[in-house]
C-alpha positions in Angstrom: 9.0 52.2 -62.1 5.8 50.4 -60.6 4.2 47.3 -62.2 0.6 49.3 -62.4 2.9 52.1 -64.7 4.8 49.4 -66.4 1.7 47.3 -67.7 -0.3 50.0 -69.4 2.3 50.5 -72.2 2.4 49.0 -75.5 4.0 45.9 -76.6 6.7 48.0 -79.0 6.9 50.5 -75.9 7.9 47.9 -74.0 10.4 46.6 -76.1 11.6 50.4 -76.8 11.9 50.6 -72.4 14.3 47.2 -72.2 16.4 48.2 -74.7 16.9 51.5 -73.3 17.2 49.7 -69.7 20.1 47.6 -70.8 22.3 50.2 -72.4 22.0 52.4 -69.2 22.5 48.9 -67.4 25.5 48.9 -69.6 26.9 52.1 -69.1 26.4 51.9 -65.3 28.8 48.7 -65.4 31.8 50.4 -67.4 31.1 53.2 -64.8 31.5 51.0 -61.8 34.7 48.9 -63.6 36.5 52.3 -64.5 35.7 53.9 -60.6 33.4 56.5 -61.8 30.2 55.1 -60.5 29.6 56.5 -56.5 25.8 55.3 -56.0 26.4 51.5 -56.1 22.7 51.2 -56.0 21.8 52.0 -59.1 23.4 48.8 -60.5 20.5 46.8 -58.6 18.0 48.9 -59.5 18.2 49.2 -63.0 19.0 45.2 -62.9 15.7 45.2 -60.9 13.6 47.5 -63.6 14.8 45.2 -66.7 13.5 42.3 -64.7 10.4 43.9 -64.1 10.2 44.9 -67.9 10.7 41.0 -69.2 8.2 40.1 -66.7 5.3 42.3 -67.8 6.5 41.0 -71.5 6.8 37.4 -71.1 3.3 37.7 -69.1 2.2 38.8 -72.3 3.2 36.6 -74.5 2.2 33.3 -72.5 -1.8 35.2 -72.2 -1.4 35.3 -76.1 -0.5 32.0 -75.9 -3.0 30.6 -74.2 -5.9 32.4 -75.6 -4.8 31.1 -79.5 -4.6 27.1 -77.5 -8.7 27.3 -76.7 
């Protein structure tokens, strides 16, 4: 996912997408511990789209605070 995609959704999509973004995050690690996994790479990636996720929301949530401090 790209940030431009990432920032038009909603604060409860957003919430919805991490969620979802962990448990496959999840799942990809018992995958890789029990040998099942054979493209390594989506470990990093879906560690990478999480990341991206909590950025877009914790940008978010420091505009909102801000804008209540003036």
């Amino acid at each position: 996912m790209k940030i431009e995609e990432i920032r038009k959704f909603s604060d409860e999509e957003l919430k919805t997408k991490v969620f979802d973004a962990k448990k496959e995050y999840m799942e990809l690690r018992f995958q890789h511990v029990s040998g099942q996994l054979t493209n390594t790479s989506k470990l990093k990636m879906s560690r990478r789209n999480i990341a991206k996720l909590e950025t877009i929301i914790q940008e978010r949530d420091l505009k909102q605070n801000k804008e209540g401090e003036k």
